[in-house]
C-alpha positions as CSV (number, residue, x, y, z in Angstrom):
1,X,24.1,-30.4,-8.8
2,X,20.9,-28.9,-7.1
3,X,17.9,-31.7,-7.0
4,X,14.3,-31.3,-5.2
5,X,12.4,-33.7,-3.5
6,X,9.0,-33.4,-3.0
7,X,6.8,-35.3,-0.5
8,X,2.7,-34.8,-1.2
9,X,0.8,-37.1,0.9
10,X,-2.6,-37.0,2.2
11,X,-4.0,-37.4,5.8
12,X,-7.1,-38.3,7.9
13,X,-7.7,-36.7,10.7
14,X,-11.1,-38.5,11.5
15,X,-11.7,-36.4,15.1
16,X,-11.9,-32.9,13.8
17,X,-15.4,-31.6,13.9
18,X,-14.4,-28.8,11.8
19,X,-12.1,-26.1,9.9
20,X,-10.4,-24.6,13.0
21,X,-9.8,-28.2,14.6
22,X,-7.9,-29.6,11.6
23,X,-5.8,-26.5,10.7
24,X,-4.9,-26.5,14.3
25,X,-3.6,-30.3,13.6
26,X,-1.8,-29.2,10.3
27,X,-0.4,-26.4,12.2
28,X,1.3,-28.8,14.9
29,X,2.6,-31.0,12.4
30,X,4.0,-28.4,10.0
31,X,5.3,-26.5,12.9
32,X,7.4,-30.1,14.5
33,X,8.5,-30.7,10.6
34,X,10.1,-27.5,10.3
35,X,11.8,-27.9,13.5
36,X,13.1,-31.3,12.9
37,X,14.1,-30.8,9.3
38,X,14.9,-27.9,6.6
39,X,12.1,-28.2,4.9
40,X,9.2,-26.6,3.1
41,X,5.6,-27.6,3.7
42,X,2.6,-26.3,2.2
43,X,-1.5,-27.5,2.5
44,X,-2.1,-28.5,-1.3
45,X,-5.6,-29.6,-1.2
46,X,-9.1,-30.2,0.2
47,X,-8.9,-27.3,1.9
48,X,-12.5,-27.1,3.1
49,X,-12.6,-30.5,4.3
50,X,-12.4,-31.3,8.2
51,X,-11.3,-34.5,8.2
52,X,-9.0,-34.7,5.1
53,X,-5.8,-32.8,4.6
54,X,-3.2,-33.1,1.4
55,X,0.1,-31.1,2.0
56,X,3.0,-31.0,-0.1
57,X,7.0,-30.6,1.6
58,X,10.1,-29.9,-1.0
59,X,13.3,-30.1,0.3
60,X,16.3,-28.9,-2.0
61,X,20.4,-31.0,-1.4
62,X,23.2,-32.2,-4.1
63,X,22.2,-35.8,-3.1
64,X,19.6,-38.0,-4.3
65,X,20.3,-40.4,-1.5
66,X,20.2,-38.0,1.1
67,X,17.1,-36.3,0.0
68,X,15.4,-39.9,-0.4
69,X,16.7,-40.8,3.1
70,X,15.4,-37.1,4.7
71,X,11.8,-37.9,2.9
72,X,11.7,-41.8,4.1
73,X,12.3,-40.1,7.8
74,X,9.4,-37.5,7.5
75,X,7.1,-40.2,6.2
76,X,7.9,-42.2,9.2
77,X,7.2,-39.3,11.6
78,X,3.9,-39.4,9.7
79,X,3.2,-42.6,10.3
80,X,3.8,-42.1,13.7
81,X,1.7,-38.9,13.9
82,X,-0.9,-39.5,17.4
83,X,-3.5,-36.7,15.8
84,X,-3.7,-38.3,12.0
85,X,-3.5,-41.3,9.6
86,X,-1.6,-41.4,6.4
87,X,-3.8,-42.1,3.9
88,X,-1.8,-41.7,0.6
89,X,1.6,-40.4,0.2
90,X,3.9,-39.6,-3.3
91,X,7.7,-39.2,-3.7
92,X,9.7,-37.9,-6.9
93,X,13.1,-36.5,-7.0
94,X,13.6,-33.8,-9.6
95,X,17.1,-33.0,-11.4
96,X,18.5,-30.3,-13.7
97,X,19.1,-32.3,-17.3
């Protein structure tokens, strides 16, 4: 059986002085996600905002314990991230009835 888990969380990224800076941020962060896992990610929000980003990842598996585990690692990666704080962050799991 096919679930989804979906990952929206918000970041600061208090140093950028405008547009260009913090998509270059998001860039680097969406492009080292990718990388690291099979997932998709997506900016969801406060898109004209320079020091405020909320993106969105969705990552599709036939386990609900995997999928939890895969979004726990990305949210420590975030955590982690040197160019931005994790402000605000939202996990669900959605499965076919």
């Amino acid at each position: 059986m096919l679930h989804i888990g979906v990952l929206q969380f918000t970041l600061e990224i208090p140093h950028a002085t405008s547009l260009k800076e913090k998509r270059s941020v998001i860039k680097g962060l969406r492009e080292r996600l990718r990388r690291a896992h099979n997932i998709s990610i997506a900016e969801t929000d406060d898109q004209e905002e320079w020091t405020v980003a909320t993106l969105g990842i969705t990552a599709a598996g036939s386990d609900i314990p995997q999928l939890n585990s895969l979004l726990d690692r990305i949210l420590n990666t975030l955590q982690d991230w040197r160019d931005a704080s994790l402000m605000d962050h939202r996990i669900e799991i959605f499965s076919p009835q």
